[in-house]
N, CA, C and O atoms as a GROMACS GRO file, in nm:
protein
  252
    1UNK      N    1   6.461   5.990  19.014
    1UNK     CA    2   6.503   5.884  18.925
    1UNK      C    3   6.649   5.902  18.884
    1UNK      O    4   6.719   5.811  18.840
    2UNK      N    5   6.695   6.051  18.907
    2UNK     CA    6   6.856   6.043  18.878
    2UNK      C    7   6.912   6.016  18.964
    2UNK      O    8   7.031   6.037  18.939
    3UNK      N    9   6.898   5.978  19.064
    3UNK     CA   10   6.968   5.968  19.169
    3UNK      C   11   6.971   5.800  19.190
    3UNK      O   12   7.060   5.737  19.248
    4UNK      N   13   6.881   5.759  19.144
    4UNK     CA   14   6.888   5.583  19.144
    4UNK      C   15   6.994   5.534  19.010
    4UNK      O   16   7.066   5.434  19.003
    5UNK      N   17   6.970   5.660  18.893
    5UNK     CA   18   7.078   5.538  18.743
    5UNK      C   19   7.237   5.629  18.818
    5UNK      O   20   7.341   5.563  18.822
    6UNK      N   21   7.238   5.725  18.853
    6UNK     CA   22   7.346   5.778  18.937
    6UNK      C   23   7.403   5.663  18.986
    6UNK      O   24   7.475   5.584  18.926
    7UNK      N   25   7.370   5.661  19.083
    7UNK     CA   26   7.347   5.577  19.153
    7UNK      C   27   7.480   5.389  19.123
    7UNK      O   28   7.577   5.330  19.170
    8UNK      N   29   7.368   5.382  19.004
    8UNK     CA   30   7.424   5.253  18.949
    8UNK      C   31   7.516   5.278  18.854
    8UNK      O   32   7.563   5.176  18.805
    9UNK      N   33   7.562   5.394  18.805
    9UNK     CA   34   7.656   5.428  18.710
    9UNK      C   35   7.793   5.450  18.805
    9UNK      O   36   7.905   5.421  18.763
   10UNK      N   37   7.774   5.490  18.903
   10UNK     CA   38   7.886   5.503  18.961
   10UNK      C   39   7.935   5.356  19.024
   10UNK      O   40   8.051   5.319  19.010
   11UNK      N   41   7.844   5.282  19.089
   11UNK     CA   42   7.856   5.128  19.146
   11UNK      C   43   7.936   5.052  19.022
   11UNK      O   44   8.047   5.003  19.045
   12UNK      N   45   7.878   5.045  18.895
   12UNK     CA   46   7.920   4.998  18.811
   12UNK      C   47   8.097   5.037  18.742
   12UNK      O   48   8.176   4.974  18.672
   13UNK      N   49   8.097   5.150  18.797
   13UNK     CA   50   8.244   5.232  18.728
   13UNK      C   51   8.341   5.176  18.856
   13UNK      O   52   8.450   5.121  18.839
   14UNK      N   53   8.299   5.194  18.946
   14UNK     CA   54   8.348   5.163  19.059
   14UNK      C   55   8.442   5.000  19.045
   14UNK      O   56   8.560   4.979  19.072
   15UNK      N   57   8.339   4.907  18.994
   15UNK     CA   58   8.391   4.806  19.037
   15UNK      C   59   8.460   4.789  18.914
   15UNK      O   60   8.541   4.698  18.925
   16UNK      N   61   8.459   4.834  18.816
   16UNK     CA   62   8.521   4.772  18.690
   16UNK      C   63   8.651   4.850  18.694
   16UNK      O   64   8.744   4.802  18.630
   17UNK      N   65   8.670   4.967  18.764
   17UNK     CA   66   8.781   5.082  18.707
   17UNK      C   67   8.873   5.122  18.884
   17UNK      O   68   8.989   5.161  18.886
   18UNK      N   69   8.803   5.104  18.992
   18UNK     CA   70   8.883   5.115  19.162
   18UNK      C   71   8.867   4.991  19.242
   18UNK      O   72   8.901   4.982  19.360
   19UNK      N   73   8.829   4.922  19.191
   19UNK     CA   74   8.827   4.766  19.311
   19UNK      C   75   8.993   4.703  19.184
   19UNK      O   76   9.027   4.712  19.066
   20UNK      N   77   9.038   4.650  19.300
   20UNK     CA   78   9.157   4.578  19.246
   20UNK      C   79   9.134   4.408  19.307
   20UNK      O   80   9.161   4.377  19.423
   21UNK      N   81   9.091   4.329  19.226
   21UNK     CA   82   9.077   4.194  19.215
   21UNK      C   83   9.187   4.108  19.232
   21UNK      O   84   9.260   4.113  19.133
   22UNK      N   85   9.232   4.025  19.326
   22UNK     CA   86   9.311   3.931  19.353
   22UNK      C   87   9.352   3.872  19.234
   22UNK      O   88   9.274   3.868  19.138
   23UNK      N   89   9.509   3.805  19.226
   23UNK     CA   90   9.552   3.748  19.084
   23UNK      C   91   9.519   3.532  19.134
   23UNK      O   92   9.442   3.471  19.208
   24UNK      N   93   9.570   3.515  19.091
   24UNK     CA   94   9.517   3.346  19.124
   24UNK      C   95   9.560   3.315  19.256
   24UNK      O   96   9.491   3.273  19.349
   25UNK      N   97   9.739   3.353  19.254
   25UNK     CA   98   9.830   3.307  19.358
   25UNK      C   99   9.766   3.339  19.473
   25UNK      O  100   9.736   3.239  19.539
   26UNK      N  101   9.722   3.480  19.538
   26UNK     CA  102   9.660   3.521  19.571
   26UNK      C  103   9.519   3.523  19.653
   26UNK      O  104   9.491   3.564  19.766
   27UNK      N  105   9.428   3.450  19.532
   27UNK     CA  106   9.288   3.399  19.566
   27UNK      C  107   9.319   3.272  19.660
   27UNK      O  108   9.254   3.242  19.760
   28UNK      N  109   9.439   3.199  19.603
   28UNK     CA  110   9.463   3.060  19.649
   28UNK      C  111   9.525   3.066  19.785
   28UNK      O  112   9.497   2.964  19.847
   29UNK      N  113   9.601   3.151  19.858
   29UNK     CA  114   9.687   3.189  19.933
   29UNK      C  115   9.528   3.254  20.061
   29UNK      O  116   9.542   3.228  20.181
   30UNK      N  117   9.424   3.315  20.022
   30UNK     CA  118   9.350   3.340  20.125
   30UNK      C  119   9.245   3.215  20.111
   30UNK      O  120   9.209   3.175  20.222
   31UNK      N  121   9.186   3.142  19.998
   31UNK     CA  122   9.121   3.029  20.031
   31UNK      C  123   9.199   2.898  20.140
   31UNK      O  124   9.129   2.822  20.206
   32UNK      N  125   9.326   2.892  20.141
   32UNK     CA  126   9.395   2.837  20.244
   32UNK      C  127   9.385   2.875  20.416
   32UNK      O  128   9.361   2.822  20.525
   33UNK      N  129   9.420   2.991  20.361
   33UNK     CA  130   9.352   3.012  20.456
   33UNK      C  131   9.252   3.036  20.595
   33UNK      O  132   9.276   3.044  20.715
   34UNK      N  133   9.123   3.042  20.511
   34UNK     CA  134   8.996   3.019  20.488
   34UNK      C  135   8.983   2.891  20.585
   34UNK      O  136   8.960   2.875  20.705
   35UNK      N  137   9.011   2.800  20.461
   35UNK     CA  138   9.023   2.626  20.507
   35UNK      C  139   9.094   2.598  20.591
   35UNK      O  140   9.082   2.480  20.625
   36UNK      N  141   9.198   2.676  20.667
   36UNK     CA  142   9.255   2.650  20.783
   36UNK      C  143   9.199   2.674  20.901
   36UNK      O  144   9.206   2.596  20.996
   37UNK      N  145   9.119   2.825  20.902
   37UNK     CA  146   9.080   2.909  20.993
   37UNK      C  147   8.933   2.819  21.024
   37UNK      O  148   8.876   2.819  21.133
   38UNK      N  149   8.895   2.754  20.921
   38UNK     CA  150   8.766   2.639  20.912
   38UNK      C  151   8.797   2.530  21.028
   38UNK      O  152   8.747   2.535  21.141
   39UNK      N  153   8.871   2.446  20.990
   39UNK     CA  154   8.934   2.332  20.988
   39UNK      C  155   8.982   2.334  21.204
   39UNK      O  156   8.966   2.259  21.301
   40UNK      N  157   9.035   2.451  21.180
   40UNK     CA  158   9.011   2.474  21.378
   40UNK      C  159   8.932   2.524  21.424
   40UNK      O  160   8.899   2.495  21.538
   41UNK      N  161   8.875   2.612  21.359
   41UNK     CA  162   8.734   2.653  21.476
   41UNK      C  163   8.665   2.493  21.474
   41UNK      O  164   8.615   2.446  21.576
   42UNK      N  165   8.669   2.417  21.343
   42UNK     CA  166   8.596   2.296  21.392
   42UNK      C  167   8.586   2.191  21.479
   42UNK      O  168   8.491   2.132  21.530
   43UNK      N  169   8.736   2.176  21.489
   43UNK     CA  170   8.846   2.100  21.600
   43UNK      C  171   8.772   2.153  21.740
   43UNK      O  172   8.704   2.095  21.825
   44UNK      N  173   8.822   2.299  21.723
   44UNK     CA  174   8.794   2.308  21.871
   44UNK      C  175   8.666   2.324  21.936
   44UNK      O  176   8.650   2.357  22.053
   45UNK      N  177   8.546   2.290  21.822
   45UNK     CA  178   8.386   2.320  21.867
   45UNK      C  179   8.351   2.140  21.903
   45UNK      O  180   8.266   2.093  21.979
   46UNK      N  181   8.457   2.068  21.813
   46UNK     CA  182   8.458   1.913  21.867
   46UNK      C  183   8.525   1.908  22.002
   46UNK      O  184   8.443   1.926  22.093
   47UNK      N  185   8.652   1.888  22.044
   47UNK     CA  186   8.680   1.907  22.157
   47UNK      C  187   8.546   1.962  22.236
   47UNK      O  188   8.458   1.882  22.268
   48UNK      N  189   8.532   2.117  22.269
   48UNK     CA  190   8.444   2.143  22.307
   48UNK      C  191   8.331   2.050  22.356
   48UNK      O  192   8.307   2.036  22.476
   49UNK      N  193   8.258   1.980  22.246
   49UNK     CA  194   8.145   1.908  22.239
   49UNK      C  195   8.161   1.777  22.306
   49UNK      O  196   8.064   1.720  22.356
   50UNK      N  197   8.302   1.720  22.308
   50UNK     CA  198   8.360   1.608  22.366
   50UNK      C  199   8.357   1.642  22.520
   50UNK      O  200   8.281   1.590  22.601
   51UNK      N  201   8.431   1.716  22.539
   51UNK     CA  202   8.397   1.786  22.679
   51UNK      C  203   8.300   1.766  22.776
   51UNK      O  204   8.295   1.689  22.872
   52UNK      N  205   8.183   1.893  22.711
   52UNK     CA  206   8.090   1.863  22.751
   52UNK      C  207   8.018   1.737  22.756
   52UNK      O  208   7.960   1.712  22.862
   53UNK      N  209   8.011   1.642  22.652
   53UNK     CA  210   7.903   1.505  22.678
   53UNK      C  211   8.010   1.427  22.752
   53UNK      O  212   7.949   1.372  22.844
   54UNK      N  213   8.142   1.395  22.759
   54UNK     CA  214   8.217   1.319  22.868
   54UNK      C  215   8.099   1.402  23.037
   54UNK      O  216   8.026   1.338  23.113
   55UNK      N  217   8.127   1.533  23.037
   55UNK     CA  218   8.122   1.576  23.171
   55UNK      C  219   7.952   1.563  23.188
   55UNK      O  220   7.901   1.544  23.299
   56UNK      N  221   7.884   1.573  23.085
   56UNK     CA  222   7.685   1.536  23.146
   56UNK      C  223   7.718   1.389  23.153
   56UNK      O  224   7.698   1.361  23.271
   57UNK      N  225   7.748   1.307  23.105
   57UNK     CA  226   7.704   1.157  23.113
   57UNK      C  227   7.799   1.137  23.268
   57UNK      O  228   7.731   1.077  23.352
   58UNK      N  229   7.925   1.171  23.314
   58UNK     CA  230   7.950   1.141  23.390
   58UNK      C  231   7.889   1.209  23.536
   58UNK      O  232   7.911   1.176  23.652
   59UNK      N  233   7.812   1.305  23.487
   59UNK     CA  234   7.703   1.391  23.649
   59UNK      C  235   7.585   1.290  23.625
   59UNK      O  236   7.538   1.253  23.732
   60UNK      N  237   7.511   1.223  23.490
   60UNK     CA  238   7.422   1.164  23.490
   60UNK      C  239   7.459   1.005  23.564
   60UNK      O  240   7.376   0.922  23.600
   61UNK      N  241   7.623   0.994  23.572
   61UNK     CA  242   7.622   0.853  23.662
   61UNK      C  243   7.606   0.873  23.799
   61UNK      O  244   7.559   0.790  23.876
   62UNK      N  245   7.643   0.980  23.828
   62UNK     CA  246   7.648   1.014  23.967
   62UNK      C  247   7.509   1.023  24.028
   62UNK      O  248   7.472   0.985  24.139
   63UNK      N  249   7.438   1.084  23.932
   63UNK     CA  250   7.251   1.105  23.973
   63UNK      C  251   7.219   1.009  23.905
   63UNK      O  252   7.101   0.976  23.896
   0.00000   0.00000   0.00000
């Protein structure tokens, strides 16, 4: 059982006293990010998807 509140005493010290938390500028500067790194993988899973149904419908004219 000491080894479990151990445990959580240190988790707890941890995050309040050695994790260093982003300031706003910061948070805002990687949520951009984020929404960029979003925003093209989506692009290019459309493309992608365009792709492909141009290239089945045009083998399905052929057959």
């Amino acid at each position: 059982m000491n080894k479990i509140s151990n445990y959580f005493r240190d988790s707890y010290k941890e995050l309040t006293e050695k994790v260093t938390w982003p300031n706003w500028v910061q948070l805002q500067q990687s949520n951009m990010i984020v929404l960029a790194a979003t925003l093209l993988t989506t692009g290019i899973v459309a493309i992608m998807d365009l792709v492909a149904s141009t290239g089945l419908k045009f083998i399905y004219k052929i057959f």
